[in-house]
VEXVEXVEX-849752 format. One record per residue: residue in one letter; z, y, x of N, C-alpha, C, O in turn. Coordinates in steps of 0.05 Angstrom, whole numbers, plus 5000, padded with zeros to 4 digits. Each point is the difference from the previous one (the first is absolute). Example, Ala and Ser with C-alpha at 12.3 -4.5 7.8 and 13.67 -1.06 7.14 Angstrom:
BEGIN
A515648865264500050244982500050245018501350005021;S497350214972500150245016501450224985500450225010;
***
This chain:
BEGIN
X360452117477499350285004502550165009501849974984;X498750205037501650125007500950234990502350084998;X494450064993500050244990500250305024498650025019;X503450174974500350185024502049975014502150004987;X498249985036501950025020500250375011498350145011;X504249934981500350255021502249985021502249905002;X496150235013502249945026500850255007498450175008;X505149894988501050314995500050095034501049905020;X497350354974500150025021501250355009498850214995;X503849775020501150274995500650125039501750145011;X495449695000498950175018500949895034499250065023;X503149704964501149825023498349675013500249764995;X498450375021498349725008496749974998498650184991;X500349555019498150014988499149764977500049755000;X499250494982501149864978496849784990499849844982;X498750225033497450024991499049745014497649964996;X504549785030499549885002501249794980498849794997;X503550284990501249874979497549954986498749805004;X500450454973497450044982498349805011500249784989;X497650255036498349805009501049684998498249854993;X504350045013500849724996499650014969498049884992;X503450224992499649944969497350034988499749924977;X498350185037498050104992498449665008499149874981;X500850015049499549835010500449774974498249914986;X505050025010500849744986499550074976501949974985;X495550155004499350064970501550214980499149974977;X502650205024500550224991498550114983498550135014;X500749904960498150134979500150265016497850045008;X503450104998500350365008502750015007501949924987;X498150205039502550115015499250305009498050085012;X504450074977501250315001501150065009502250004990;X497550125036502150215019501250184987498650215000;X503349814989501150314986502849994998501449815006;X499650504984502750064993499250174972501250194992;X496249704992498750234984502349834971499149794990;X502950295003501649804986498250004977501649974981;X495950055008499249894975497849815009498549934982;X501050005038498249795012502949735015499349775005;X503150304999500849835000501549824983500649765002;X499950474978501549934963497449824993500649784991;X495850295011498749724989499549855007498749834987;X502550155046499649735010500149744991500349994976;X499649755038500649814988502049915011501949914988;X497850095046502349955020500650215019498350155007;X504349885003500550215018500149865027500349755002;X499350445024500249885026502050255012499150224996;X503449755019501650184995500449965044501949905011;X496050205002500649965027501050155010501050144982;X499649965041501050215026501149845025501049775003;X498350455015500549975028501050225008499250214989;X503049795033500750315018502649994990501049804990;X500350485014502650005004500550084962498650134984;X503749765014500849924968502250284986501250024979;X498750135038500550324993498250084987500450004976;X497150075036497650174997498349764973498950094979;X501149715026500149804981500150094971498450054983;X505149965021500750054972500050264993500350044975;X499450225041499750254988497650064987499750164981;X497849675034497350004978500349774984498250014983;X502849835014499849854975501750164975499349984976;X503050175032501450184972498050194994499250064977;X499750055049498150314999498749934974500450114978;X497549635028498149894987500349894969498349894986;X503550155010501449884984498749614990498949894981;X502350035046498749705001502149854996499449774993;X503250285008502349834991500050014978500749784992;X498750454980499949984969497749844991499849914978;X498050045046498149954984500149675014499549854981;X500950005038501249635008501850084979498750074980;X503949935017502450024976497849924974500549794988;X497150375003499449994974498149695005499549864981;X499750075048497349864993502649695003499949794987;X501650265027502649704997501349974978500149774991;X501050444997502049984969499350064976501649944982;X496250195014498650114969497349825000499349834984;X499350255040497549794997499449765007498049884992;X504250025026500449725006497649895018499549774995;X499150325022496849935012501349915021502250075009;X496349745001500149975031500450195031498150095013;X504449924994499850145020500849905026502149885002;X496550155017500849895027500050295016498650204997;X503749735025501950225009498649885034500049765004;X499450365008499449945029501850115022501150194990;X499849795036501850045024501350294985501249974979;X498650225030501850224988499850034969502050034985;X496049955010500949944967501949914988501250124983;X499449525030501549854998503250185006501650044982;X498850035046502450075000500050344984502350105000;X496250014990500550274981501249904975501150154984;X498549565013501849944968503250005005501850034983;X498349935039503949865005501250394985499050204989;X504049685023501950254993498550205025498950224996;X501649625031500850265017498549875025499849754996;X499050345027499549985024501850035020501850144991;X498749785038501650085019498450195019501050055022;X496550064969498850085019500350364993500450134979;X499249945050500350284999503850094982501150184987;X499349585022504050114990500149934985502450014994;X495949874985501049894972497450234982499850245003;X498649614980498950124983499949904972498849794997;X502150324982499449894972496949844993497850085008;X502849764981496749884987500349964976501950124990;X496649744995498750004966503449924993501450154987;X499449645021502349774987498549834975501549894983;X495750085015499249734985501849775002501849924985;X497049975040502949785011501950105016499550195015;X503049694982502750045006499649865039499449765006;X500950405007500249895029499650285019499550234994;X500949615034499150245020498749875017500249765003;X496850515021499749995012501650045027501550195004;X498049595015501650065019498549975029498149865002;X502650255015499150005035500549855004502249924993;X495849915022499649785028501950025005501749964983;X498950125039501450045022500250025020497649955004;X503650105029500149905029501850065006501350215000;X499349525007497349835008499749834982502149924990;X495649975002499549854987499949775018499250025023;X501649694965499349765014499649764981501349964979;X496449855033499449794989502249855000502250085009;X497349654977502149804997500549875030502149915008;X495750105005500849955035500250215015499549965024;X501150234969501150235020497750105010500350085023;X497149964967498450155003500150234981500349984976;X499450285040499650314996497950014981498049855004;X502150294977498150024979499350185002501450155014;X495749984974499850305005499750114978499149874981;X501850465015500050074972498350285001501050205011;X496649814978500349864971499349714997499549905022;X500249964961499349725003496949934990499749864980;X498550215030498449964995496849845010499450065023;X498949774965498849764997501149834982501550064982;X497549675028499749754983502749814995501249905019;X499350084964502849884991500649784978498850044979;X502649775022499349844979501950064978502450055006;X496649954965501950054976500249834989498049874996;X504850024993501749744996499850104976500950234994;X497949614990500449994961502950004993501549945019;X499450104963503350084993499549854975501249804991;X496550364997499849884975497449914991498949905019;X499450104955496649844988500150304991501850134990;X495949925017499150254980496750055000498550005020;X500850054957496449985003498650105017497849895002;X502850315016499650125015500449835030498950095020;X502449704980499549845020497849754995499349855018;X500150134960497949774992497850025031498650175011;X502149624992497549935025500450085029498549985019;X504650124978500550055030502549834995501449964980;X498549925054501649785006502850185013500050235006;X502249604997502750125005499750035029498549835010;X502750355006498850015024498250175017499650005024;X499150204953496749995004501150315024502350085001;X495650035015501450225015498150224983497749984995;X504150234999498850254990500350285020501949955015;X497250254991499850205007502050275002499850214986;X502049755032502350234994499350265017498949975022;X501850234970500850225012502650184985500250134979;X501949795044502750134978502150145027499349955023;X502750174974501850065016503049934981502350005008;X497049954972502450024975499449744990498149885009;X503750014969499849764994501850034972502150124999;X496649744977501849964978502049794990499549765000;X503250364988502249714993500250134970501250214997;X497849664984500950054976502549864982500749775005;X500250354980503049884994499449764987501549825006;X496750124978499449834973498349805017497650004994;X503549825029498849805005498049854991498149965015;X502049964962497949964981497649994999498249844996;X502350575011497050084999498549975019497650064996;X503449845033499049915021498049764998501049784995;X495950225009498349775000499250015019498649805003;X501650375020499049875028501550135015501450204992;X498549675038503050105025497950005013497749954995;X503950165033498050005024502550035023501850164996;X497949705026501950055023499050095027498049935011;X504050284997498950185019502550135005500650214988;X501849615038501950085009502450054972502449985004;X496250094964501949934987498249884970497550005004;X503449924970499649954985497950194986500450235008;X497749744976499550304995498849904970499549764994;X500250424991498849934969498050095001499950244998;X497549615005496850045005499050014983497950145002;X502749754971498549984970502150054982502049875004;X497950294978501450064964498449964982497650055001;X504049844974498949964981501750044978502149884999;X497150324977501549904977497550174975498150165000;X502949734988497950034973497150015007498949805006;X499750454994497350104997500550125035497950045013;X504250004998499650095030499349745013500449804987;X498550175044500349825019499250295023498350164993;X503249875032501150055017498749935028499449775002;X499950425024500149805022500950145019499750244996;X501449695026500050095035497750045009499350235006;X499349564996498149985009497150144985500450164982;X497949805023497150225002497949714996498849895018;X501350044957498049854993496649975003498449834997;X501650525012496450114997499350005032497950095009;X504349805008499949965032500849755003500349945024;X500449804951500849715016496949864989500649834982;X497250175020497749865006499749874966499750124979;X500649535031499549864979502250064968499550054977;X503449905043502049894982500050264996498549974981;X501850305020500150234992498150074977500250124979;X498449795030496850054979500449834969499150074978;X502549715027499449864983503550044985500549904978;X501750275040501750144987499150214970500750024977;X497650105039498750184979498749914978500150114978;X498349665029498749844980501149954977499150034978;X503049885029502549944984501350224982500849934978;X499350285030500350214981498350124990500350214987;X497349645018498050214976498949874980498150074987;X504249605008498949834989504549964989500749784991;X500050315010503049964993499650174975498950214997;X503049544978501050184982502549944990500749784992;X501250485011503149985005500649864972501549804998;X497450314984500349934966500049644995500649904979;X498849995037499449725002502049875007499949755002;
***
């Protein structure tokens, strides 16, 4: 039983195709909100965004959605998965728009592509980087149960994450440079990529978290 899934939603994206995948791979009830007492009873949090990571993070403080992930990762310990800007709203800082502060959950930075960007054979990359890509396991985590190493997942990014704590790295992805595609540590798991847009292995990403228990 999954129970409730809320998926915080502080107005960045659409959040509601996320909802429909979880809803699809059996989800008891999934909740669009920033209503913080429907996400304090959740059971699992879904922490997505898309767009530029300024405007990002001024409605996630507005909202007060960084006190309330902080409470559902460290006091309540639930399952939370962090999706493409989500993911990079936990580091210290962004390079985008000049440098912007983020949560600092994990210790790292977002950083720019680049140009030019180039493949390992001197092909021009284009940025942002986005489609089908394959993600290289780093590490085992339940959340990969049933997807093979390799598998291609769904990017849309212009920025890319390097976190300090190696460690916490469970999946890479290459694209002109190294990039950290999956995090993991305790009750968080992390992505680059857009699991509710990679088909099978995406679907059954999710699966995996509505059936993960960190306490285990």
């Amino acid at each position: 039983m999954s129970g409730t899934v809320a998926v915080i939603d502080y107005g960045m994206g659409n959040l509601h195709s996320v909802a429909s995948a979880l809803a699809h791979v059996g989800a008891d009830k999934v909740v669009v909100t920033h209503d913080a007492a429907q996400i304090r009873a959740a059971d699992r949090v879904v922490f997505p965004g898309v767009g530029a990571i300024r405007d990002c993070m001024a409605e996630i403080r507005r909202l007060h959605c960084d006190e309330l992930l902080q409470l559902a990762l460290t006091e309540q310990h639930k399952p939370v998965l962090a999706i493409c800007v989500g993911m990079q709203a936990l580091l210290d800082s962004s390079e985008e728009n000049g440098g912007v502060p983020c949560l600092g959950i994990i210790p790292g930075r977002v950083r720019y592509f680049g140009h030019p960007l180039l493949a390992a054979d001197g092909t021009r990359l284009k940025v942002p980087h986005m489609g089908w890509n394959r993600v290289h396991k780093v590490s085992e985590h339940p959340l990969w149960n049933g997807i093979t190493d390799g598998t291609r997942f769904y990017f849309v990014h212009s920025y890319y994450v390097t976190v300090d704590d190696r460690s916490l790295v469970t999946g890479s992805v290459d694209y002109g440079v190294s990039a950290d595609a999956a995090l993991a540590r305790d009750n968080l798991f992390a992505t680059q990529f857009h699991p509710e847009k990679s088909h099978t292995a995406g679907l059954q990403l999710l699966r995996n978290f509505l059936d993960w228990n960190p306490a285990c």
